[in-house]
PLY file of the C-alpha trace (Angstrom):
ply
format ascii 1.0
element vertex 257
property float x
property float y
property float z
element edge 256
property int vertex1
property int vertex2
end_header
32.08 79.57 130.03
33.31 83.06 130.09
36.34 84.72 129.16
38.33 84.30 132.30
37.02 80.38 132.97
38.27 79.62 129.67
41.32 81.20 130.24
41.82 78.95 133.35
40.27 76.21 131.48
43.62 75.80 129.16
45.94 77.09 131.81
44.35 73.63 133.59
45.00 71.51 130.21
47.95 73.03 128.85
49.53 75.06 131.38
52.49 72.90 130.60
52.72 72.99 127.33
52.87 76.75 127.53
55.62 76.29 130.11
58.01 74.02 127.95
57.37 76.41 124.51
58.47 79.55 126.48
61.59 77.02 128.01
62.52 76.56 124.09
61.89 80.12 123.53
64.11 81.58 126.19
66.93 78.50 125.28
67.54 79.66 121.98
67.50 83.32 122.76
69.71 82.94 124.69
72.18 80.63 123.45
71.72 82.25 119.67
72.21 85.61 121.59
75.89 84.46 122.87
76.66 82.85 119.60
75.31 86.14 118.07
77.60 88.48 120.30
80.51 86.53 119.32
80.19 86.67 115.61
79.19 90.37 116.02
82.31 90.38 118.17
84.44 89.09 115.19
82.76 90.63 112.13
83.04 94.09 113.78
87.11 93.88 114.83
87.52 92.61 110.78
85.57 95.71 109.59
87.76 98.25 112.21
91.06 97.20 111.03
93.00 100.06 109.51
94.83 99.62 106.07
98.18 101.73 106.03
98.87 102.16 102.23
102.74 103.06 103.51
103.22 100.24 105.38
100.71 96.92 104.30
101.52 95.74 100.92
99.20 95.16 98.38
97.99 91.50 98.64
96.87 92.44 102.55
95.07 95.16 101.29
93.78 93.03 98.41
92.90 90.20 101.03
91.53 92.45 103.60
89.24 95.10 101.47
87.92 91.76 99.85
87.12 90.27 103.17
85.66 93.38 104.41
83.37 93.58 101.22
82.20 89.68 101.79
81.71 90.91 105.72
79.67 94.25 104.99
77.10 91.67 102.10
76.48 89.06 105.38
75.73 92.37 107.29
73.37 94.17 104.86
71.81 90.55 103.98
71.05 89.53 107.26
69.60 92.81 108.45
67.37 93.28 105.27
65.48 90.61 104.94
63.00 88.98 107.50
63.79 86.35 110.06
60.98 84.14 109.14
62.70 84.21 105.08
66.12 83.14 106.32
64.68 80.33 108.26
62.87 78.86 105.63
65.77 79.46 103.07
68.15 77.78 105.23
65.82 75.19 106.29
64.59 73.79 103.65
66.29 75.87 100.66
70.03 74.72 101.64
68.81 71.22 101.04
67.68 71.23 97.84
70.43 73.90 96.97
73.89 72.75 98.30
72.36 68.85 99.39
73.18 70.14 103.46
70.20 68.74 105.87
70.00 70.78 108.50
67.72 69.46 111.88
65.47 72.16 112.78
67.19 72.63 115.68
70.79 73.02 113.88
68.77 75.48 111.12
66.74 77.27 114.28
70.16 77.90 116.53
72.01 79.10 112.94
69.19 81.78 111.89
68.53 83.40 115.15
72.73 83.73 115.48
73.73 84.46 112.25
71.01 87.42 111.83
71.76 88.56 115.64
75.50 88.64 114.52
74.67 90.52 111.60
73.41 93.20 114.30
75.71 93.35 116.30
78.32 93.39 113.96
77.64 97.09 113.63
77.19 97.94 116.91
80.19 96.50 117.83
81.90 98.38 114.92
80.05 101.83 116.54
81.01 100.68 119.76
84.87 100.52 118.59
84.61 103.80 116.66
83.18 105.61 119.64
86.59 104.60 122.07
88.53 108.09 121.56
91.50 107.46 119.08
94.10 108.47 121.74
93.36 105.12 123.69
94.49 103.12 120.63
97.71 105.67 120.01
98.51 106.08 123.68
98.86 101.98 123.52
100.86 102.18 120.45
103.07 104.09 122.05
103.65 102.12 124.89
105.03 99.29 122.48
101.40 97.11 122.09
100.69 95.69 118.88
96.96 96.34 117.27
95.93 92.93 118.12
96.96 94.02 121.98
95.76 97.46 122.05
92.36 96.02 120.60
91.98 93.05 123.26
93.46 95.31 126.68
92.35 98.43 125.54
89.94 99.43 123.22
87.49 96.16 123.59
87.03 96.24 127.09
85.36 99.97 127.15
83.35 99.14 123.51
82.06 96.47 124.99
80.66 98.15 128.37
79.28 100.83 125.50
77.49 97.95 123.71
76.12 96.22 126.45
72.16 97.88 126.28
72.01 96.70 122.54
73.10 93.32 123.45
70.52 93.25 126.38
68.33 94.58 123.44
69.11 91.54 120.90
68.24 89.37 123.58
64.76 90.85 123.86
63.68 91.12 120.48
65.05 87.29 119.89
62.59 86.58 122.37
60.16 87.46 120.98
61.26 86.87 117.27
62.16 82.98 117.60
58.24 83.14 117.45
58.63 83.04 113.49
60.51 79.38 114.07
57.34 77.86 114.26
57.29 77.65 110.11
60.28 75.26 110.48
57.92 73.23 113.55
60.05 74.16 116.29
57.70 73.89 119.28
58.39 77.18 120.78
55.81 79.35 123.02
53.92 80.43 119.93
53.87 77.02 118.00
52.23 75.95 121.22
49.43 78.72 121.14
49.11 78.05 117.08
48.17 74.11 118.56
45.78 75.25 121.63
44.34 77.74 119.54
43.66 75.83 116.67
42.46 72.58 119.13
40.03 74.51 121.39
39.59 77.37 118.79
40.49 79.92 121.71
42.45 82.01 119.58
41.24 85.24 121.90
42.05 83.28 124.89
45.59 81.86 123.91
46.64 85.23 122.81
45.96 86.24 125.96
47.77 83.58 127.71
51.23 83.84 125.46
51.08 87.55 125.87
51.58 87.80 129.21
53.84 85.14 128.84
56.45 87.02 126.89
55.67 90.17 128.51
56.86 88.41 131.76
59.82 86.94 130.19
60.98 90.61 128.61
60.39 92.88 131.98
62.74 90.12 133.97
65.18 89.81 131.38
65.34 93.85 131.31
65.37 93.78 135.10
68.31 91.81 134.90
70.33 93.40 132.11
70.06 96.20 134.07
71.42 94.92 137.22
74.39 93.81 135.00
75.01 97.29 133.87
74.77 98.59 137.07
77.58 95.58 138.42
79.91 96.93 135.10
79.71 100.58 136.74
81.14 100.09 139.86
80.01 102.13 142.65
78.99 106.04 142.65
81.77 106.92 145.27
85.35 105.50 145.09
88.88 106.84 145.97
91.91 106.58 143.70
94.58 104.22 144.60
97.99 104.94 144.18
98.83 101.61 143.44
102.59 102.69 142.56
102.81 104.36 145.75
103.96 107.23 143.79
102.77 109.87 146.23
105.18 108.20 149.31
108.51 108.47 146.67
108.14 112.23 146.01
107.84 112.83 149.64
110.31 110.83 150.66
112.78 112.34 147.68
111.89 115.89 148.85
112.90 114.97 152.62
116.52 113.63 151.19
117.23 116.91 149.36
116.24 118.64 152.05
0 1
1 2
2 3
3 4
4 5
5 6
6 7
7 8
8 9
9 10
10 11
11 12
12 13
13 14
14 15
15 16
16 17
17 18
18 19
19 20
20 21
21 22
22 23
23 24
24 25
25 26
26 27
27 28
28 29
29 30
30 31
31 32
32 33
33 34
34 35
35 36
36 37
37 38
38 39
39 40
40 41
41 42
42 43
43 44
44 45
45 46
46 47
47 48
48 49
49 50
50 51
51 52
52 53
53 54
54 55
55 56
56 57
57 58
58 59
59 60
60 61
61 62
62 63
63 64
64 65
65 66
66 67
67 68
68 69
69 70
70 71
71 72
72 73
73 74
74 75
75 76
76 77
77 78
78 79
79 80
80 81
81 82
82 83
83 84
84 85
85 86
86 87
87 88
88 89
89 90
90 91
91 92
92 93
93 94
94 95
95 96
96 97
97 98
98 99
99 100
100 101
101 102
102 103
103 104
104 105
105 106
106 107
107 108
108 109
109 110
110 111
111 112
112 113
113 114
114 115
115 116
116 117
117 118
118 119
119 120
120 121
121 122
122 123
123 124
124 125
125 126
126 127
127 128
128 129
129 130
130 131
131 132
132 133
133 134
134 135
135 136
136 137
137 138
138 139
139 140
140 141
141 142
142 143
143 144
144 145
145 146
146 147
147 148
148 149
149 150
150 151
151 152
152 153
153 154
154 155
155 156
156 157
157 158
158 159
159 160
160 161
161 162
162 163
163 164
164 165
165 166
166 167
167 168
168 169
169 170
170 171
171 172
172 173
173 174
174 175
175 176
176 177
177 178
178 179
179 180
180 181
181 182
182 183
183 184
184 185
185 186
186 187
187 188
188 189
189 190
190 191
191 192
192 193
193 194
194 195
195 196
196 197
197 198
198 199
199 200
200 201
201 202
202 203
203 204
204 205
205 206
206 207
207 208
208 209
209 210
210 211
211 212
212 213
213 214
214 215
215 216
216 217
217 218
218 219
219 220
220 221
221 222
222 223
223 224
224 225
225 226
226 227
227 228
228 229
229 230
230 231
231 232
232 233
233 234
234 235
235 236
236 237
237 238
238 239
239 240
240 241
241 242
242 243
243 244
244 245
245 246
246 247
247 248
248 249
249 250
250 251
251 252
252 253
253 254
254 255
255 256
């Protein structure tokens, strides 16, 4: 057989085996990617809170700088070592360590959200940061505490700022729940490892789960996109003067006439 017949050789054999592994790929991408967003969500608020030496006593400050330290460690942690490392340390190391069994499932769902929350931990932080400081005075002002100037204010346009890096999270843990295999899930690339190593196709297989993720990363991106494009609203709107503020001053300039 040639190249192409053995390519539709194991697409006959195993077509769905390749179908199910990129189903567990695309499950825990996304659910670890949702998880991910909201402990991003959470670590980056902590990190933004503002310590008023005037105002905050000193255990706050004492309680807050030493949660902020214990934050920015999980952060640099996280983000500096490899995917693949965590899983096995969690997986097998948190066993023998602290006597916790993990399923592989449990430890696969916990690595891919704990290291995409380590990302986006800081780009929620940037996307905070880059809301101009008048929005969170201008609330202040208006009577709103920092917890309510943070959820009706500031979060709403950092997260419409974020939203391309959490479209881009999702992508790369598509194609990085790949390294779960070492912990036997049975995700699109522990299926390839298996035909592969059956057939000894490696060539061919490679072939197969490329195009397979490739597919999987051009509709996701076709997607996000549509999202972003939902968030902005259309190109053309009129302003509504929902107070009917315009009416009043006409009708008050009529009566002193």
């Amino acid at each position: 057989m040639n190249f192409f017949e053995r390519i539709i050789y194991i697409l006959q054999n195993y077509g769905i085996s390749y179908l199910k592994g990129a189903g567990t790929t695309l499950l825990i991408a996304l659910v670890s990617t949702a998880i991910g967003c909201v402990i991003g969500f959470a670590v980056g608020i902590v990190q933004t809170i503002p310590v008023d030496k005037k105002r905050d006593g000193i255990g706050k400050r004492f309680l807050l700088g030493l949660v902020k330290v214990i934050l920015k460690a999980y952060v640099e942690i996280f983000r500096g070592t490899p995917m693949i490392v965590q899983a096995v340390f969690i997986y097998f190391g948190l066993s023998q360590m602290c006597n916790i069994q993990l399923g592989m499932w449990q430890a696969a769902f916990l690595v891919v959200s704990i290291n995409t929350g380590a990302y986006m931990a800081e780009s929620v932080r940037g996307g905070i940061i880059s809301v101009d400081p008048g929005q969170m005075e201008g609330a202040k002002a208006i009577g709103m505490t920092h917890v309510q100037a943070m959820l009706k204010v500031i979060l709403p346009q950092a997260f419409r700022n974020i939203i391309p890096q959490i479209g881009n999270n999702f992508i790369i843990n598509i194609k990085d729940t790949s390294v779960l295999s070492v912990i036997s899930i049975v995700d699109l690339f522990f299926v390839h490892k298996s035909v592969a190593g059956a057939l000894y196709t490696y060539f061919e297989s490679a072939t197969i789960v490329m195009c397979i993720y490739l597919t999987m990363t051009l509709v996701s991106s076709r997607l996000l996109a549509l999202w972003e494009r939902k968030l902005d609203g259309d190109d053309n709107y009129e302003l509504v003067d929902v107070m009917d503020i315009g009416n009043q001053m006409r009708v008050s300039g009529r009566g002193r006439a």
